[in-house]
DRENPA-3360 file (N, C-alpha, C; in nm, 2 decimals, always signed):
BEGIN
1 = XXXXXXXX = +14.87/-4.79/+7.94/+14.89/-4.85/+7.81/+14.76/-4.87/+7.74 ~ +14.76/-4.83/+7.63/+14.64/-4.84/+7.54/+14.56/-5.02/+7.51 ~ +14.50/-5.03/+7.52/+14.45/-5.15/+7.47/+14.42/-5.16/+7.31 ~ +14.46/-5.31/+7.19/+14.47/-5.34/+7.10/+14.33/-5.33/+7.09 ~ +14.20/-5.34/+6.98/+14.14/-5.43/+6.97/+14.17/-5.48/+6.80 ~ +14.11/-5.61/+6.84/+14.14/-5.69/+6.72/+13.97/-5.65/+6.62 ~ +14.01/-5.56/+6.50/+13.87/-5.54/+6.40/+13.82/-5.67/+6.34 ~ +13.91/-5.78/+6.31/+13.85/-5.89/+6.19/+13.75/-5.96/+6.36;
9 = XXXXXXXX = +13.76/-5.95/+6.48/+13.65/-6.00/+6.57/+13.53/-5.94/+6.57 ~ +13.51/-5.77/+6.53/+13.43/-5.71/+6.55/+13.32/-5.68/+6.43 ~ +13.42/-5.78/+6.31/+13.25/-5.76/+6.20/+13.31/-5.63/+6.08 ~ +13.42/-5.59/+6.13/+13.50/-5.48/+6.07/+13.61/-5.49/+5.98 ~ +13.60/-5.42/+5.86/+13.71/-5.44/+5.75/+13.79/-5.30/+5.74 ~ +13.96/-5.35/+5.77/+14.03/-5.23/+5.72/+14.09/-5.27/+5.61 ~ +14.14/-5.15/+5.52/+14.18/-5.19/+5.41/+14.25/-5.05/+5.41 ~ +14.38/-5.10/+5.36/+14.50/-5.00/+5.33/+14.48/-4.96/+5.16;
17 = XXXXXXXX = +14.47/-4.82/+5.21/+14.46/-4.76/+5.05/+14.61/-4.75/+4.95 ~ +14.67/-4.74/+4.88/+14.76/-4.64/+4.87/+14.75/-4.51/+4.89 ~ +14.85/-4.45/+4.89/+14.87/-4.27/+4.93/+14.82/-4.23/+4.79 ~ +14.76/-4.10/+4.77/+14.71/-4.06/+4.65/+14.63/-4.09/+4.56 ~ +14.60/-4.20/+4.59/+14.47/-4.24/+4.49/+14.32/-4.22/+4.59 ~ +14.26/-4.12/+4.55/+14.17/-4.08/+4.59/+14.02/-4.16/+4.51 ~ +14.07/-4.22/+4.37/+13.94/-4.28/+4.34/+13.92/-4.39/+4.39 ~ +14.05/-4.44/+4.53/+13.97/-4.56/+4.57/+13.93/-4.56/+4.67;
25 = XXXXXXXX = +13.89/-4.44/+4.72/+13.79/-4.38/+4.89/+13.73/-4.30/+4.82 ~ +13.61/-4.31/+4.84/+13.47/-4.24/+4.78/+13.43/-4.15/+4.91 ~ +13.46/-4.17/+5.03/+13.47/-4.07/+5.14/+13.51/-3.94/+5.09 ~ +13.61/-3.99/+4.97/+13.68/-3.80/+4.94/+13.60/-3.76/+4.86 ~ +13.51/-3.83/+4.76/+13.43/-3.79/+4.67/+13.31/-3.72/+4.76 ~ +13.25/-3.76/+4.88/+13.13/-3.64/+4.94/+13.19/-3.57/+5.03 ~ +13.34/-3.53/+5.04/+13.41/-3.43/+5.12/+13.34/-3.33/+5.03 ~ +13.40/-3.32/+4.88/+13.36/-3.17/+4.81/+13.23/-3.11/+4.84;
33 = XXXXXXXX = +13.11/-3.20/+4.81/+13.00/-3.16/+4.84/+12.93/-3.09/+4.95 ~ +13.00/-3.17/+5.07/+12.96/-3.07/+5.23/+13.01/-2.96/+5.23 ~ +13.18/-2.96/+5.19/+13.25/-2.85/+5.21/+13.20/-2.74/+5.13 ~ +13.12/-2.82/+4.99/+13.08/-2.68/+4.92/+12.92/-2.63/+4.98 ~ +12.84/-2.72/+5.05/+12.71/-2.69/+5.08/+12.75/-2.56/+5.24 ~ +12.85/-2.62/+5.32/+12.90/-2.58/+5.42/+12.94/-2.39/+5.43 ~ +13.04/-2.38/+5.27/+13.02/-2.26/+5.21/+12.99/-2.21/+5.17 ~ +12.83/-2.25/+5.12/+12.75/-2.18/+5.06/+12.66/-2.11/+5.17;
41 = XXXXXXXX = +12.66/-2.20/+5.28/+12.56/-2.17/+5.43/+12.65/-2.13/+5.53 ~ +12.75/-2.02/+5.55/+12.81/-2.00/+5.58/+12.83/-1.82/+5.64 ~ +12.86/-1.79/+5.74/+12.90/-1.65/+5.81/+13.00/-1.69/+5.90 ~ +13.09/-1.78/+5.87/+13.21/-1.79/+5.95/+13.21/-1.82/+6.10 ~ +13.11/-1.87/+6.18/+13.10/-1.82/+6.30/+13.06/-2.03/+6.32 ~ +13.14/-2.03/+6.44/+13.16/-2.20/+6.50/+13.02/-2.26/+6.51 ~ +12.92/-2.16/+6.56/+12.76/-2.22/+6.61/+12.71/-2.21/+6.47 ~ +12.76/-2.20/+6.34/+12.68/-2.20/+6.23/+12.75/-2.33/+6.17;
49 = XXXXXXXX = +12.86/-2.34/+6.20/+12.95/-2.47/+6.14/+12.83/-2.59/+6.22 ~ +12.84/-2.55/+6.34/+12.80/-2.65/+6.40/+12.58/-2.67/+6.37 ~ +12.55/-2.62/+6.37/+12.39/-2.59/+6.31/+12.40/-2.67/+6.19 ~ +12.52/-2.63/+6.07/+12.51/-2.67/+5.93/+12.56/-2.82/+5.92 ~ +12.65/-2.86/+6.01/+12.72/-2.99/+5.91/+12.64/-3.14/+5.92 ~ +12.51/-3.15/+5.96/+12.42/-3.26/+5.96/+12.35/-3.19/+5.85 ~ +12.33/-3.08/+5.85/+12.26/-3.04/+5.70/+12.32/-3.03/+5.56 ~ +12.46/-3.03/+5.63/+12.54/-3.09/+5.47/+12.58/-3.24/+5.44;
57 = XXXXXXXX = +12.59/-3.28/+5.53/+12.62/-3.44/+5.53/+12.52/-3.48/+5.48 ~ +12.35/-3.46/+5.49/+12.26/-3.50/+5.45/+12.17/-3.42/+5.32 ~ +12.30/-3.36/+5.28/+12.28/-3.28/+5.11/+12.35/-3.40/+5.00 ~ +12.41/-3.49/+5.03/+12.44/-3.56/+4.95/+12.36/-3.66/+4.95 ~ +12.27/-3.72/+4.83/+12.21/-3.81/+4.79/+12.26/-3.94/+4.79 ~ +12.24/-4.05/+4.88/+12.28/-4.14/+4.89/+12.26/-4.26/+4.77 ~ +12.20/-4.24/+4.69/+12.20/-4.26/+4.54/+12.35/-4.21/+4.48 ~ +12.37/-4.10/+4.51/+12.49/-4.07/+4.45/+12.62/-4.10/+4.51;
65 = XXXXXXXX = +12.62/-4.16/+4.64/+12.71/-4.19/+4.75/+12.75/-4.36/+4.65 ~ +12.62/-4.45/+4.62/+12.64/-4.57/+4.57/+12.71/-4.54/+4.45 ~ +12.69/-4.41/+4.39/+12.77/-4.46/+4.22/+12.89/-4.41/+4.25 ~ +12.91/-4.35/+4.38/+13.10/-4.36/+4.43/+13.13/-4.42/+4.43 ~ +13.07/-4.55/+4.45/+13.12/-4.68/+4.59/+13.12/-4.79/+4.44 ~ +13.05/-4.76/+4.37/+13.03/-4.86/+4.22/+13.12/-4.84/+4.15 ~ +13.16/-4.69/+4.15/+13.29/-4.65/+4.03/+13.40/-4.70/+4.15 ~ +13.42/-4.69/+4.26/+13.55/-4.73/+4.36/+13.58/-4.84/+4.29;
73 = XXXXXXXX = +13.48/-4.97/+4.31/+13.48/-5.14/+4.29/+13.55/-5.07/+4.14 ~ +13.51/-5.04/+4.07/+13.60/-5.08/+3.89/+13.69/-5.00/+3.93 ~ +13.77/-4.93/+3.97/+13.90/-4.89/+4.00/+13.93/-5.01/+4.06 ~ +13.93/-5.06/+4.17/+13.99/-5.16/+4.23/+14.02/-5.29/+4.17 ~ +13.90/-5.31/+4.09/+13.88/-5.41/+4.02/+14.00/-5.42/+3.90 ~ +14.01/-5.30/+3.83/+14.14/-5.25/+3.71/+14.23/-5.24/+3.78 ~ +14.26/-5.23/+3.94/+14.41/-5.23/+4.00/+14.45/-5.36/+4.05 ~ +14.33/-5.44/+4.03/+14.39/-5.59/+4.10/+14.42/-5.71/+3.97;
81 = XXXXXXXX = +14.38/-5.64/+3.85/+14.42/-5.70/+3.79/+14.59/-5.66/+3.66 ~ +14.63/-5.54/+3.78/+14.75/-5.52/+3.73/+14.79/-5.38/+3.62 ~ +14.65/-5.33/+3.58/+14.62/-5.25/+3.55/+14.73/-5.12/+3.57 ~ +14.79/-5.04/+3.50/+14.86/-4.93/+3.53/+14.78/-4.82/+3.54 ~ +14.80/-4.69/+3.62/+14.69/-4.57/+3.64/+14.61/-4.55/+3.52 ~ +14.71/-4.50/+3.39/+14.65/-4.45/+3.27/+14.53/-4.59/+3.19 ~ +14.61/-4.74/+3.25/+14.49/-4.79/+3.19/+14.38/-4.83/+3.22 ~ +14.43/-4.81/+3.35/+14.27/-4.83/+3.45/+14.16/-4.74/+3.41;
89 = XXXXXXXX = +14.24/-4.60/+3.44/+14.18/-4.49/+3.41/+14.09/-4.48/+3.26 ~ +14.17/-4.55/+3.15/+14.12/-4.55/+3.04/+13.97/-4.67/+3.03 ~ +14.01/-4.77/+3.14/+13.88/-4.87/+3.12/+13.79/-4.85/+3.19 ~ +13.81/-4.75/+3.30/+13.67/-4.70/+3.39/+13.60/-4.61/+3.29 ~ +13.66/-4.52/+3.20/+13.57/-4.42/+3.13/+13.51/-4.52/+3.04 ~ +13.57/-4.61/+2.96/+13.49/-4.74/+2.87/+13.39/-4.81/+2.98 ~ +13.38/-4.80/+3.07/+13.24/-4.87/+3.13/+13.15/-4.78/+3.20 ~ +13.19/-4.67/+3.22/+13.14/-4.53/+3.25/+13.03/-4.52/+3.16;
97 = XXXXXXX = +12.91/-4.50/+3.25/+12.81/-4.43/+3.13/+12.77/-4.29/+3.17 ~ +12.84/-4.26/+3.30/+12.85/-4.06/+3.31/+13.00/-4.04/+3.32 ~ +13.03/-3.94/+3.29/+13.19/-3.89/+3.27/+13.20/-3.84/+3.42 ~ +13.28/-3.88/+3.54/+13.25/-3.84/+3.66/+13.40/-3.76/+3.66 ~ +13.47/-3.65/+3.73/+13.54/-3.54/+3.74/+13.57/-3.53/+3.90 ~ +13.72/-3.58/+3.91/+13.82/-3.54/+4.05/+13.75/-3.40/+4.08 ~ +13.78/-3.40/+4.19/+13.80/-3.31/+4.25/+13.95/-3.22/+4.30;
% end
């Protein structure tokens, strides 16, 4: 039988996303990036996957990792206050000072 552990003892926060909103995991926002540095350094072969993917993970600028995690908070922030997709969406670009693009 598997053992439970309890996260709120260990210092750990889960948080249920909804299904399909991707702008409120910033995790999916440096997926593109590896997967595209991954392809770019790439001959298909397992020992190159394996060689490259600490060299892609550490292609994304953790500067740029924070202005995911900063545009996350105003999505969340526009969905807790009741905010529908389109107007959320419309008050992140109003406080947007770069036009940022789904993937």
């Amino acid at each position: 039988m598997r053992e439970t552990v309890c996260i709120f003892n260990t210092a750990h926060l889960c948080i249920f996303l909804p299904k399909f909103h991707c702008e409120l995991n910033f995790i999916e926002f440096s997926c593109g990036p590896v997967k595209r540095y991954l392809q770019e350094n790439c001959n298909y072969t397992f020992d190159t996957l394996k060689e490259n993917i600490l060299k892609a993970l550490a292609s994304v600028n953790f500067s740029t990792i924070r202005k995911w995690v900063h545009q996350m908070v105003h999505w969340m922030d526009a969905y807790c206050t009741g905010l529908s997709t389109q107007a959320a969406q419309n008050q992140i670009k109003e406080f947007s000072s770069a036009k940022y693009h789904s993937h």
